[in-house]
C-alpha positions as CSV (number, residue, x, y, z in Angstrom):
1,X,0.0,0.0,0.0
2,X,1.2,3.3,-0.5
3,X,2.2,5.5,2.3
4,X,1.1,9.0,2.5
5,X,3.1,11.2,0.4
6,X,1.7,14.9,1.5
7,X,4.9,17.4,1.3
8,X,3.1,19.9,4.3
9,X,5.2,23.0,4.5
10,X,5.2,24.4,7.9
11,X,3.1,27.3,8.3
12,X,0.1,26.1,5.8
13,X,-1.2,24.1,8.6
14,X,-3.3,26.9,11.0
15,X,-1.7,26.7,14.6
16,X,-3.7,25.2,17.9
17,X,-5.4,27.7,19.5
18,X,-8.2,27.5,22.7
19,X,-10.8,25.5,20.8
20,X,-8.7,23.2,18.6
21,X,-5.7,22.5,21.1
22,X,-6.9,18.9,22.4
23,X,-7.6,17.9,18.8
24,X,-4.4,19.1,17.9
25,X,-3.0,17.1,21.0
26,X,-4.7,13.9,20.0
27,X,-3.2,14.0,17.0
28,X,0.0,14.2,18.1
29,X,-0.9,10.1,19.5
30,X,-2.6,9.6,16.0
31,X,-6.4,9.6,18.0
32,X,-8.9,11.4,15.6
33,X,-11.7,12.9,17.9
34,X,-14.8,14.8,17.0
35,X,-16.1,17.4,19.1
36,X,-19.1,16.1,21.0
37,X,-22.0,18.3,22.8
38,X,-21.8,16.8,26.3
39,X,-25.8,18.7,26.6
40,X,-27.2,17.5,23.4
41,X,-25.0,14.7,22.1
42,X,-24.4,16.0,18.8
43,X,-20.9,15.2,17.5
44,X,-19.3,18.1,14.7
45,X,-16.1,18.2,13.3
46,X,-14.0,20.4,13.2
47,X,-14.1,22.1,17.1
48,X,-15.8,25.0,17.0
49,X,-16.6,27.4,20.0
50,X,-20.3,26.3,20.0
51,X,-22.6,23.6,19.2
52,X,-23.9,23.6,15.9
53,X,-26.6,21.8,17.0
54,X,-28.2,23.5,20.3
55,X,-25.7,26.1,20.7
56,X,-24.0,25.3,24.1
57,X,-20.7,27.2,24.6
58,X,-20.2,25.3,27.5
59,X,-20.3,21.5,27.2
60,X,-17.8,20.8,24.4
61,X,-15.1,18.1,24.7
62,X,-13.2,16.7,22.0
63,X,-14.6,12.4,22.1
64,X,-12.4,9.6,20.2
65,X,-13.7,8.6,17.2
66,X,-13.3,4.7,15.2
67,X,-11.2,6.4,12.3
68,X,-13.5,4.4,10.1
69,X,-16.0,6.3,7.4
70,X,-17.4,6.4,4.1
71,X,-16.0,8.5,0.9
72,X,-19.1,11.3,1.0
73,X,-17.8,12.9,-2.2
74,X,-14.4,13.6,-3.7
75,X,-12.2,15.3,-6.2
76,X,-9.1,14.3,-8.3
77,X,-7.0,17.3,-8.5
78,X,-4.6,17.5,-11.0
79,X,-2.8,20.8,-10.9
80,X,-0.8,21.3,-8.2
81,X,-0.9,24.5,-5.5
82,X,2.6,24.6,-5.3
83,X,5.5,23.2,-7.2
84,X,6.6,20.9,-4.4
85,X,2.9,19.1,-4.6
86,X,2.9,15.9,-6.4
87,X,-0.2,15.3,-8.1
88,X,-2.5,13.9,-9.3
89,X,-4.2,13.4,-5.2
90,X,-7.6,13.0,-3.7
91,X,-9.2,15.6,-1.7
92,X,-12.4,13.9,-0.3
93,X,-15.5,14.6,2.4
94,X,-15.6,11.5,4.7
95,X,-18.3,10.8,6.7
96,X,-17.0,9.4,10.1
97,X,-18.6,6.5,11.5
98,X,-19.7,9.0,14.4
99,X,-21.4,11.1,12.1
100,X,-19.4,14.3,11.2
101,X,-17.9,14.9,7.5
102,X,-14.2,15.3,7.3
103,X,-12.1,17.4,4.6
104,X,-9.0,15.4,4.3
105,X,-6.8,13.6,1.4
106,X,-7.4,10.1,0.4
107,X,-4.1,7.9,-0.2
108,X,-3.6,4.5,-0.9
109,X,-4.7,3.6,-4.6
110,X,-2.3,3.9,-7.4
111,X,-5.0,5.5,-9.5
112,X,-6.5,8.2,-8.0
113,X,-9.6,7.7,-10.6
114,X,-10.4,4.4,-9.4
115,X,-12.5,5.7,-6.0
116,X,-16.2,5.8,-5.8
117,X,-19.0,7.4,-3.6
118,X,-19.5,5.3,-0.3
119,X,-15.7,3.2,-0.2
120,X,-15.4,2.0,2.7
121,X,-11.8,3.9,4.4
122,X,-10.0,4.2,7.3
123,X,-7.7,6.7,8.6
124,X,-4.1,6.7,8.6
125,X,-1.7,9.7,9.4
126,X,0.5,12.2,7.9
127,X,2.9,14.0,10.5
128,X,3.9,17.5,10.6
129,X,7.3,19.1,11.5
130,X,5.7,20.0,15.1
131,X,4.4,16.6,16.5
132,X,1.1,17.0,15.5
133,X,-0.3,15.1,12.4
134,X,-3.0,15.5,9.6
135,X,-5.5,12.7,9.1
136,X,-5.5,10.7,5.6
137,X,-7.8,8.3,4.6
138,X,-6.8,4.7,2.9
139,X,-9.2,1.8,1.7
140,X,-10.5,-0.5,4.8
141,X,-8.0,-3.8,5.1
142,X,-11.4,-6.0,3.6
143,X,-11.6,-3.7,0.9
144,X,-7.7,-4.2,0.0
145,X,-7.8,-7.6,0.1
């Protein structure tokens, strides 16, 4: 399987501030949380300072999530946004297992081309110069085999 090939430049990735530093933190273990409403339930990615569902400022924690999803919708993109980008790569909306969507990269397919609506993927990690790391999604082991 191919291994995520991202060249991240530091400084294109925004820094942790009050709201997105125990994300960034879980990341750092390769966790992927969701922000989760502690009064309502609802679970939103990314952290925000409020729910999106009943607006509670108050009751927000960041809850680990299965890394497991479904490709929502996606894009093959084909000109790169700097010189130093390889392409062609995936930039695809996952719906976590949990519920929220996820902007992220798929990886793992030697043509890009060859991904449809609803693939079953799981998340694997690209890390950054700091610690922290971006999630990736790759096919589910029972799809690869």
């Amino acid at each position: 399987m191919n291994e995520p090939t991202t060249p991240w430049v530091p400084g294109t990735v925004p820094p942790a501030d009050e709201i997105t530093a125990s994300y960034w933190a879980a990341t750092r273990e390769h966790r992927l949380t969701v922000q989760e409403c502690e009064g309502c339930g609802h679970r939103q990615h990314p952290p925000r300072a409020l729910c999106t569902a009943c607006g509670s400022t108050d009751a927000l924690r960041q809850a680990d999530a299965s890394g497991t999803g479904a490709v929502d919708t996606f894009t093959v993109v084909h000109r790169a946004p700097r010189p130093d980008v390889a392409v062609p790569y995936v930039v695809a909306r996952v719906r976590l297992a949990e519920g929220p969507l996820v902007l992220s990269r798929l990886e793992g397919r030697d043509d890009p081309e060859s991904w449809d609506l609803g693939d079953p993927v799981t998340v694997t990690w690209v890390d950054l110069p700091d610690g922290r790391a971006l999630p990736c999604f790759r096919p589910t082991a029972t799809e690869e085999s």
